[in-house]
ZABA-248930 format. One record per residue: residue number from 1; residue in one letter; x, y, z of N, C-alpha, C, CB in turn. Coordinates in nm, 4 decimals, padded with zeros to 6 digits. Glycine has a CB too. Layout:
<rec seq="NUM" type="A" n_x="X" n_y="Y" n_z="Z" ca_x="X" ca_y="Y" ca_z="Z" c_x="X" c_y="Y" c_z="Z" cb_x="X" cb_y="Y" cb_z="Z"/>
...
This chain:
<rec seq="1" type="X" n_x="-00.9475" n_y="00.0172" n_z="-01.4906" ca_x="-00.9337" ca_y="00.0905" ca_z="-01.3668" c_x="-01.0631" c_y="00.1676" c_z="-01.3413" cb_x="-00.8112" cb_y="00.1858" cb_z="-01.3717"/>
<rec seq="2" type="X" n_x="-01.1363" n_y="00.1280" n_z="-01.2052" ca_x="-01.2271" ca_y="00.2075" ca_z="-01.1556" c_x="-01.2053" c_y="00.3719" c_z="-01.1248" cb_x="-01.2572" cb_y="00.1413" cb_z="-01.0469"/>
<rec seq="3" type="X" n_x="-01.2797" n_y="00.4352" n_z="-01.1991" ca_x="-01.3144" ca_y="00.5586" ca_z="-01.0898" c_x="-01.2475" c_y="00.6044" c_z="-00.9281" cb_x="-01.4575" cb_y="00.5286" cb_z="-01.0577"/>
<rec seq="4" type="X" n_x="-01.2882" n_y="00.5207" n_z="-00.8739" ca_x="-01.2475" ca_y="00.4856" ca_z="-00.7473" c_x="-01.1155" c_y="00.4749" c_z="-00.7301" cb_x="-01.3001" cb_y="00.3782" cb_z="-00.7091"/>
<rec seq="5" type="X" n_x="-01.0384" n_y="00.3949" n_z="-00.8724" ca_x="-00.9261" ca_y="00.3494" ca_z="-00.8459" c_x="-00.8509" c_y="00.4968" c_z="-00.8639" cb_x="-00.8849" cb_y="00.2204" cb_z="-00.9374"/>
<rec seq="6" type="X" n_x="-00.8863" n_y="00.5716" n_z="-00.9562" ca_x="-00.8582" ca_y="00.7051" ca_z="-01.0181" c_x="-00.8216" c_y="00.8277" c_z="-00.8916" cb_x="-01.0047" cb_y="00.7486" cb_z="-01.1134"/>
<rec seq="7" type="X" n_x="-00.9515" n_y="00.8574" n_z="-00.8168" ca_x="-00.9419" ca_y="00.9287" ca_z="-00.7284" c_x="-00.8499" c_y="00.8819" c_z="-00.6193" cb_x="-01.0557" cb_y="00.9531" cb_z="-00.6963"/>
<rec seq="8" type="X" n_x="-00.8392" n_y="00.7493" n_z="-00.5977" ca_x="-00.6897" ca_y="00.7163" ca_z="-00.5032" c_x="-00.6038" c_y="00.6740" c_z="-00.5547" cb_x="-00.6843" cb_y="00.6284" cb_z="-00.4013"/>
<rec seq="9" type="X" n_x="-00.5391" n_y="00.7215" n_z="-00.6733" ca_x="-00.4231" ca_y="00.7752" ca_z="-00.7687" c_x="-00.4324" c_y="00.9190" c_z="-00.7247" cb_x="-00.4459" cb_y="00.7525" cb_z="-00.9468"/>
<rec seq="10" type="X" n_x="-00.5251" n_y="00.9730" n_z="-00.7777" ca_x="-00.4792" ca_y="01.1331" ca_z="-00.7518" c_x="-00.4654" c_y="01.1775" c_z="-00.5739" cb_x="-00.6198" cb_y="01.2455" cb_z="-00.8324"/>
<rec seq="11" type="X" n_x="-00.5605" n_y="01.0999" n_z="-00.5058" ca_x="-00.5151" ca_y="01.1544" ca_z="-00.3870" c_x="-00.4021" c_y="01.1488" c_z="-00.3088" cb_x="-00.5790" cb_y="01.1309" cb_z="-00.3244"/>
<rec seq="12" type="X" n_x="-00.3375" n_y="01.0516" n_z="-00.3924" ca_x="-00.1969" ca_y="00.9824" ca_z="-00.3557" c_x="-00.0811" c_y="01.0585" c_z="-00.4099" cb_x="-00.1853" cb_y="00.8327" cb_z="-00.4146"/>
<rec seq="13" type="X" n_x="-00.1124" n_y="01.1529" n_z="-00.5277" ca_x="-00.0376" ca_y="01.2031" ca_z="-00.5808" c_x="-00.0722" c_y="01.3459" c_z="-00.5540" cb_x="-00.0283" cb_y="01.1555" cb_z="-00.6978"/>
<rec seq="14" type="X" n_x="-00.1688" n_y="01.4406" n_z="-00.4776" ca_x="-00.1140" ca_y="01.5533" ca_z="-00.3857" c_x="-00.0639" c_y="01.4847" c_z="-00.2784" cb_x="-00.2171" cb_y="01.6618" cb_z="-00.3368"/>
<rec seq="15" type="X" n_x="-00.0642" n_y="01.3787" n_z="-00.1806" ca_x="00.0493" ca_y="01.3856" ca_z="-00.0704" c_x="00.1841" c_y="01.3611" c_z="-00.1411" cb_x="00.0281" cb_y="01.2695" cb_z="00.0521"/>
<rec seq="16" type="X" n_x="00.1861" n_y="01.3119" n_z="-00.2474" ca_x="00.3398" ca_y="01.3454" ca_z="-00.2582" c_x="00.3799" c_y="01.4565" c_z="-00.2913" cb_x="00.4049" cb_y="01.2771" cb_z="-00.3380"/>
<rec seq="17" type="X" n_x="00.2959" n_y="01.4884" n_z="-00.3771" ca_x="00.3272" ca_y="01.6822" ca_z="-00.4380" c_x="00.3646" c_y="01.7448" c_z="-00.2544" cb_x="00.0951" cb_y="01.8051" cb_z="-00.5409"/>
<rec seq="18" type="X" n_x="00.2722" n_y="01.7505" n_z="-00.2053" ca_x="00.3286" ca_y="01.8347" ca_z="-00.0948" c_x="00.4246" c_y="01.7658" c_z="00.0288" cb_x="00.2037" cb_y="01.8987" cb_z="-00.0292"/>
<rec seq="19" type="X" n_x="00.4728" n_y="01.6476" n_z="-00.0090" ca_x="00.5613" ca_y="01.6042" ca_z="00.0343" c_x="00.6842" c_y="01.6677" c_z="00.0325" cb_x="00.5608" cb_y="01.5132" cb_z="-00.0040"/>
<rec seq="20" type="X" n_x="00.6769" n_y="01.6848" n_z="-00.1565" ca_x="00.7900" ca_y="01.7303" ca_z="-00.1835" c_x="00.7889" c_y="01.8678" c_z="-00.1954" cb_x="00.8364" cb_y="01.6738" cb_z="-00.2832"/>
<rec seq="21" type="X" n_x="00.7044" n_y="01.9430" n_z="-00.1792" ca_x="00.7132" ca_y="02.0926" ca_z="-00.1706" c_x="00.7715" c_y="02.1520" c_z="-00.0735" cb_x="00.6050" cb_y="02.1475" cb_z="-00.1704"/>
<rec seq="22" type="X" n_x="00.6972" n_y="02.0172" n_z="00.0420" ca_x="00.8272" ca_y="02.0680" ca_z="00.1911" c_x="00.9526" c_y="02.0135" c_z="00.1750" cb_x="00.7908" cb_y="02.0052" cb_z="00.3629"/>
<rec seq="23" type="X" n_x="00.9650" n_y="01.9304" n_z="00.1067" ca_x="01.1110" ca_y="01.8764" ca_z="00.1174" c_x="01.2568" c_y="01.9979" c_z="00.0208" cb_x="01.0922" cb_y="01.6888" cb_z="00.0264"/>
<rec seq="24" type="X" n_x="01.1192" n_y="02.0178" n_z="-00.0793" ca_x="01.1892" ca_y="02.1489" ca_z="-00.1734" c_x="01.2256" c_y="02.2397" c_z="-00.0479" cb_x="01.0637" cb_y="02.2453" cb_z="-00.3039"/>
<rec seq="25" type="X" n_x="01.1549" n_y="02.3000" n_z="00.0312" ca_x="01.1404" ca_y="02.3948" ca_z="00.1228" c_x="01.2724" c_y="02.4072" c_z="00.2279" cb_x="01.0095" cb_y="02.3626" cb_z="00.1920"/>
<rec seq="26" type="X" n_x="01.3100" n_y="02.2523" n_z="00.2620" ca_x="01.4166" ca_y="02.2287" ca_z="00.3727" c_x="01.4776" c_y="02.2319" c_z="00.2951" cb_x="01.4356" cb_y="02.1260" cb_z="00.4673"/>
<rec seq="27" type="X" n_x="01.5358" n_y="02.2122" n_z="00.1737" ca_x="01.6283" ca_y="02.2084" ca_z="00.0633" c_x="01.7051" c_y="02.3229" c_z="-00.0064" cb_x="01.5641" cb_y="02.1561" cb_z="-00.0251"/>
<rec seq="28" type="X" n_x="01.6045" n_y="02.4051" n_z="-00.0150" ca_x="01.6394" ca_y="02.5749" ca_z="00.0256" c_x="01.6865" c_y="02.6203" c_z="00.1742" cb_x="01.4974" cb_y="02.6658" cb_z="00.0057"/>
<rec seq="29" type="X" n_x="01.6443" n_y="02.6079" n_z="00.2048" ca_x="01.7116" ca_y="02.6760" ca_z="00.3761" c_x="01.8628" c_y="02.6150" c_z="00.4117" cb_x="01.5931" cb_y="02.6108" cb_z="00.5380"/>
<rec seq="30" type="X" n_x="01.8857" n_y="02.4824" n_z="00.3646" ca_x="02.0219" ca_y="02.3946" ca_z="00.3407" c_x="02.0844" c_y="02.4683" c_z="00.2365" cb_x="02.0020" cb_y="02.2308" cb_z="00.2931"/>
<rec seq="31" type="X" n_x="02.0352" n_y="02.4945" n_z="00.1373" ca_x="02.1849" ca_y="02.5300" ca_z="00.0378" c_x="02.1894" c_y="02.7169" c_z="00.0836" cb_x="02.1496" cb_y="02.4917" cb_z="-00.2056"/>
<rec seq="32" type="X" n_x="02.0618" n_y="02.7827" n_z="00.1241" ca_x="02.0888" ca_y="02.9098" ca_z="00.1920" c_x="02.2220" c_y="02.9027" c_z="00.3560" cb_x="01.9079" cb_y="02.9590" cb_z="00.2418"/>
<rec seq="33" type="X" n_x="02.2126" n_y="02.7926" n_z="00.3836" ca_x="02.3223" ca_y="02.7762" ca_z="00.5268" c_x="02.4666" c_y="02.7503" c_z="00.4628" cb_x="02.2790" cb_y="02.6194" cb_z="00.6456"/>
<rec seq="34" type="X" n_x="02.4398" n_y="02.6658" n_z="00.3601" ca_x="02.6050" ca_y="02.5859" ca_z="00.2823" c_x="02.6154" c_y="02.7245" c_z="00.1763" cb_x="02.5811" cb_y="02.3683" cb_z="00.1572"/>
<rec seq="35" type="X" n_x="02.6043" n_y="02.8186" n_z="00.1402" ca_x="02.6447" ca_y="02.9342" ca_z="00.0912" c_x="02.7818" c_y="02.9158" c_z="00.1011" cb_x="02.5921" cb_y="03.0513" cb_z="00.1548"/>
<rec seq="36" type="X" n_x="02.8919" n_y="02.9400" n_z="-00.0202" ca_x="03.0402" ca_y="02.9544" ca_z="00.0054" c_x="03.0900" c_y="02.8227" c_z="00.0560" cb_x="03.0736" cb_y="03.0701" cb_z="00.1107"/>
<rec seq="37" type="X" n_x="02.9875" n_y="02.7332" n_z="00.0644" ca_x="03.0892" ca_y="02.6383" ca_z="00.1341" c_x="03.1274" c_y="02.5092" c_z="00.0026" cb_x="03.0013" cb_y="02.5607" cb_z="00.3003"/>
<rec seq="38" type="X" n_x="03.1819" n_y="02.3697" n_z="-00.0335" ca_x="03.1691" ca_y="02.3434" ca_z="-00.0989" c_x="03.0800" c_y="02.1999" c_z="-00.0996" cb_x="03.2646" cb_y="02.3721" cb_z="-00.1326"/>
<rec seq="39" type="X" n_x="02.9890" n_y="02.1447" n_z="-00.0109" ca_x="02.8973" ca_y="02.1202" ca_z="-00.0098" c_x="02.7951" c_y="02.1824" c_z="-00.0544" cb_x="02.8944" cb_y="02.0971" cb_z="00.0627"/>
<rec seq="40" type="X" n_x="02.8216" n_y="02.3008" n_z="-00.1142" ca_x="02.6242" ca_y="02.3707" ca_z="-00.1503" c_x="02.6142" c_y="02.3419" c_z="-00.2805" cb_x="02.5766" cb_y="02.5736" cb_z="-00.1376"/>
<rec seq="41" type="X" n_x="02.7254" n_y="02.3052" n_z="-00.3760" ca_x="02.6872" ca_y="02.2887" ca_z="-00.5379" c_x="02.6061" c_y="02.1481" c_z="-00.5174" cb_x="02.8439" cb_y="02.2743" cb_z="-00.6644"/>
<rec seq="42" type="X" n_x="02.6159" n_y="02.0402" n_z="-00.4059" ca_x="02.5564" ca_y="01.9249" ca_z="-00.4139" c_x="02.4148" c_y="01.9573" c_z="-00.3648" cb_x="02.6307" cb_y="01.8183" cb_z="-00.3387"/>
<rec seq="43" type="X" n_x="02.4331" n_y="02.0499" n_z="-00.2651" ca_x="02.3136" ca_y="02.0658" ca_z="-00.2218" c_x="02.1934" c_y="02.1464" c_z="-00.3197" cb_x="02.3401" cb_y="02.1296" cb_z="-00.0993"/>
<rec seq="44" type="X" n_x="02.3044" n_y="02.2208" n_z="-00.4067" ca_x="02.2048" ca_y="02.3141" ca_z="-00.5287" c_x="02.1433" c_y="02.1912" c_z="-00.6261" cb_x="02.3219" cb_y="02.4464" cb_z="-00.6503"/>
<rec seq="45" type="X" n_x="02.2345" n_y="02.0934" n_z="-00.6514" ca_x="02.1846" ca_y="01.9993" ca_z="-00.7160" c_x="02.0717" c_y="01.9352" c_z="-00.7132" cb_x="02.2430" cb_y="01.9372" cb_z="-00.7108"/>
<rec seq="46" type="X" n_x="02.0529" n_y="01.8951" n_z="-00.5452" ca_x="01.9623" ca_y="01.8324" ca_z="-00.5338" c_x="01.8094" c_y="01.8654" c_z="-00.4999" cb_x="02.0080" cb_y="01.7711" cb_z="-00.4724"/>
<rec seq="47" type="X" n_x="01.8310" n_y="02.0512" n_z="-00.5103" ca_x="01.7198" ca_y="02.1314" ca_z="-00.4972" c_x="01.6722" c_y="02.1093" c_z="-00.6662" cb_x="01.7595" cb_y="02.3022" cb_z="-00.4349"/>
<rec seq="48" type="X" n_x="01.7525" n_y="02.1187" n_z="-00.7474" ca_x="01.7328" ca_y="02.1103" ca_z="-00.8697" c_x="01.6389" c_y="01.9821" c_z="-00.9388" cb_x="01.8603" cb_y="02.1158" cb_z="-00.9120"/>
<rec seq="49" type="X" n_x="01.7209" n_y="01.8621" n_z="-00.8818" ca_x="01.6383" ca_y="01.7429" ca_z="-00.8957" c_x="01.5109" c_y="01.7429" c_z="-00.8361" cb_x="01.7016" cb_y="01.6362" cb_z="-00.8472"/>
<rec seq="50" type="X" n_x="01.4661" n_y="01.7923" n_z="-00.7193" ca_x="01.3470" ca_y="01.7792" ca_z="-00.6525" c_x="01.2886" c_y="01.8942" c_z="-00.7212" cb_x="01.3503" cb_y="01.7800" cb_z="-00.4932"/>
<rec seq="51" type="X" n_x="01.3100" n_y="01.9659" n_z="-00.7454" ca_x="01.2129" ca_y="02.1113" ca_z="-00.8505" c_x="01.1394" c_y="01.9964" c_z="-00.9608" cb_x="01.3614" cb_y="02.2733" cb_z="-00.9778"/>
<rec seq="52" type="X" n_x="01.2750" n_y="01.9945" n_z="-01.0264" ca_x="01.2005" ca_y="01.8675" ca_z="-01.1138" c_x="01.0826" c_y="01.7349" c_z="-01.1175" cb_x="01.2867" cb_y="01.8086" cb_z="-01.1319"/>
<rec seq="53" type="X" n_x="01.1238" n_y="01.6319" n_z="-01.0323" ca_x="01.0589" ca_y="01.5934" ca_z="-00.9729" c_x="00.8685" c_y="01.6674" c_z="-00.9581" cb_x="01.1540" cb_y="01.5920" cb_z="-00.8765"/>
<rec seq="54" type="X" n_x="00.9171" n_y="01.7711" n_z="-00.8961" ca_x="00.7839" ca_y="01.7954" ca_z="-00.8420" c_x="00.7175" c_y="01.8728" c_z="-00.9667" cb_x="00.7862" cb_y="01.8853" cb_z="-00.6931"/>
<rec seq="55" type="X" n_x="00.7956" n_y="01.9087" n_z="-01.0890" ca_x="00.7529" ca_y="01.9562" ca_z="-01.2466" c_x="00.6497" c_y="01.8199" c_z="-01.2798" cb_x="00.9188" cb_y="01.9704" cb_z="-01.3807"/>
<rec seq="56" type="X" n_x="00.7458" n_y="01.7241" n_z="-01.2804" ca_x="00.6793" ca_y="01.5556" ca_z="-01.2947" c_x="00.5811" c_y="01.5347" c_z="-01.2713" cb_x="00.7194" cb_y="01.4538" cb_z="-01.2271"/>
<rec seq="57" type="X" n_x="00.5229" n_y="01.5745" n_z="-01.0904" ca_x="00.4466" ca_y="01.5267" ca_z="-01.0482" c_x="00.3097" c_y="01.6074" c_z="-01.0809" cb_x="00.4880" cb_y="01.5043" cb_z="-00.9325"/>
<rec seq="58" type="X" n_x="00.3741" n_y="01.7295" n_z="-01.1209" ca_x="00.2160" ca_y="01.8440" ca_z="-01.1308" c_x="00.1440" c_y="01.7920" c_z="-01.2794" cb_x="00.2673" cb_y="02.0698" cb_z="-01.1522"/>
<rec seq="59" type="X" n_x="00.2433" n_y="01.7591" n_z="-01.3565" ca_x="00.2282" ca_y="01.7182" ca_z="-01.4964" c_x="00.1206" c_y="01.6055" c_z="-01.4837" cb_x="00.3728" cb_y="01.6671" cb_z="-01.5668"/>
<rec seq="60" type="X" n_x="00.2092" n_y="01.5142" n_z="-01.3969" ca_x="00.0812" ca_y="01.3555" ca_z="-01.3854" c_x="-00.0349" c_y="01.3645" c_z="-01.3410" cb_x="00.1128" cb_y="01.2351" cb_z="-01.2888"/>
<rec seq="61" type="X" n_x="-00.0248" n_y="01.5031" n_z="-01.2063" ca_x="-00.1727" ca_y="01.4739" ca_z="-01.1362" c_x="-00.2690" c_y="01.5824" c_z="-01.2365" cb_x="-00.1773" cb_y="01.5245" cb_z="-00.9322"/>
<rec seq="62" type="X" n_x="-00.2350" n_y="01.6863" n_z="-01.3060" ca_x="-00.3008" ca_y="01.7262" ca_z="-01.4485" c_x="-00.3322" c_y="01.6218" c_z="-01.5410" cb_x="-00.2130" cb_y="01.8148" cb_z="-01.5268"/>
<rec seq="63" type="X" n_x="-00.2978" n_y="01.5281" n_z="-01.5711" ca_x="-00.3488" ca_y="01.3842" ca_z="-01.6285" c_x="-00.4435" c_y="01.3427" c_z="-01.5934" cb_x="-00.2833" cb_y="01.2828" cb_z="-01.6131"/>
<rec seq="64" type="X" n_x="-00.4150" n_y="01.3070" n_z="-01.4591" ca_x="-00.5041" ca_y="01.2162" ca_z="-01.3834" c_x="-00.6858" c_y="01.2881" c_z="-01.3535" cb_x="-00.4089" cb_y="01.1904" cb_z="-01.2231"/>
<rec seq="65" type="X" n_x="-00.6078" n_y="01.4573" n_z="-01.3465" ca_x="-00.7412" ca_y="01.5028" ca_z="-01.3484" c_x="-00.8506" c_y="01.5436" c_z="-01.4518" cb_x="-00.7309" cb_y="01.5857" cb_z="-01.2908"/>
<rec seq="66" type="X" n_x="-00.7374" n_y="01.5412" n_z="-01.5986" ca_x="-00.8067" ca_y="01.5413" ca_z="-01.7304" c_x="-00.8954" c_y="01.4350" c_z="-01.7668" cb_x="-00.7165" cb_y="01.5455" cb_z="-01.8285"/>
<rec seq="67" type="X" n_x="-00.8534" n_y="01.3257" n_z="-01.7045" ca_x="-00.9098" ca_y="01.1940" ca_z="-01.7064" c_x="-00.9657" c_y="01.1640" c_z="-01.6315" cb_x="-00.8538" cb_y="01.1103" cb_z="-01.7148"/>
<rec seq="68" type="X" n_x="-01.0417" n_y="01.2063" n_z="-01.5503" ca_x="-01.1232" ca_y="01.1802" ca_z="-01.4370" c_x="-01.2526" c_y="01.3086" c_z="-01.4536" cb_x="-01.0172" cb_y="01.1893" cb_z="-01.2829"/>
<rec seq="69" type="X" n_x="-01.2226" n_y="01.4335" n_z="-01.5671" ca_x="-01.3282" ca_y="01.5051" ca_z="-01.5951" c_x="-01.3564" c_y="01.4267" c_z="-01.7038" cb_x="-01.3149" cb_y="01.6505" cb_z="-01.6123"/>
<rec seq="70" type="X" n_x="-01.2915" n_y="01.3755" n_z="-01.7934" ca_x="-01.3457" ca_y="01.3008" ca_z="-01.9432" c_x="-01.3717" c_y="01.1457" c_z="-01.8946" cb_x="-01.2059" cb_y="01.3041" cb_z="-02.0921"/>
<rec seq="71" type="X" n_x="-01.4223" n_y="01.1546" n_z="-01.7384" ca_x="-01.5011" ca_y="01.0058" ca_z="-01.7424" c_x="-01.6068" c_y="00.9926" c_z="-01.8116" cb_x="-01.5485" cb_y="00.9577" cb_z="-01.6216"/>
<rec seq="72" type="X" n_x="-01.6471" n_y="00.8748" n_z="-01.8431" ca_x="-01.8006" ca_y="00.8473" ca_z="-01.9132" c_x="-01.8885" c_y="00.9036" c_z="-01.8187" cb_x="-01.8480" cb_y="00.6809" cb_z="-01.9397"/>
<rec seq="73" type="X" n_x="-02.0066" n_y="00.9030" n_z="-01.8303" ca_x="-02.1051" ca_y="00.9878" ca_z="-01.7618" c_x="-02.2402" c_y="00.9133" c_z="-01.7880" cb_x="-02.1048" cb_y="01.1451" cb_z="-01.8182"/>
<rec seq="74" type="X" n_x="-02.2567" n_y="00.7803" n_z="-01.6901" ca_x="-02.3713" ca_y="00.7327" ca_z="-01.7313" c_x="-02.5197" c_y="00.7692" c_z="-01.6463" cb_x="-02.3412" cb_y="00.5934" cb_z="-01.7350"/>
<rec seq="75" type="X" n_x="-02.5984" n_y="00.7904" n_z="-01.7106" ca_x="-02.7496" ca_y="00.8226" ca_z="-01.6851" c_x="-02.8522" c_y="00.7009" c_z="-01.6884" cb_x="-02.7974" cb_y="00.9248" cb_z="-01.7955"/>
């Protein structure tokens, strides 16, 4: 894998990070409306899964960027 190929891995992986940061975002304001109701434990759920998720994704693009400072370095 090129260099090249590297940096459009990672650039691909902040639009999803902030994909899902907004999606986290509408996901909160939904289980803040379903309060008391019994739709909000599904909806807490699935704030839960996307938290996660986006744990995942910070993890990979920290990879991607460890590995893209420890490229070779030719002169």
């Amino acid at each position: 894998m090129s260099k090249d190929d590297q940096y459009r891995r990672l650039a691909s992986s902040n639009r999803r990070i902030a994909e899902t940061r907004e999606r986290i975002e509408l996901q909160k304001a939904r289980v803040l409306e379903l309060q008391g109701q019994p739709e909000c434990g599904t909806a807490v759920q699935l704030l839960r899964i996307l938290d996660h998720a986006l744990r995942l994704m910070l993890h990979n693009r920290a990879k991607l960027i460890r590995q893209l400072m420890n490229w070779p370095h030719y002169t």
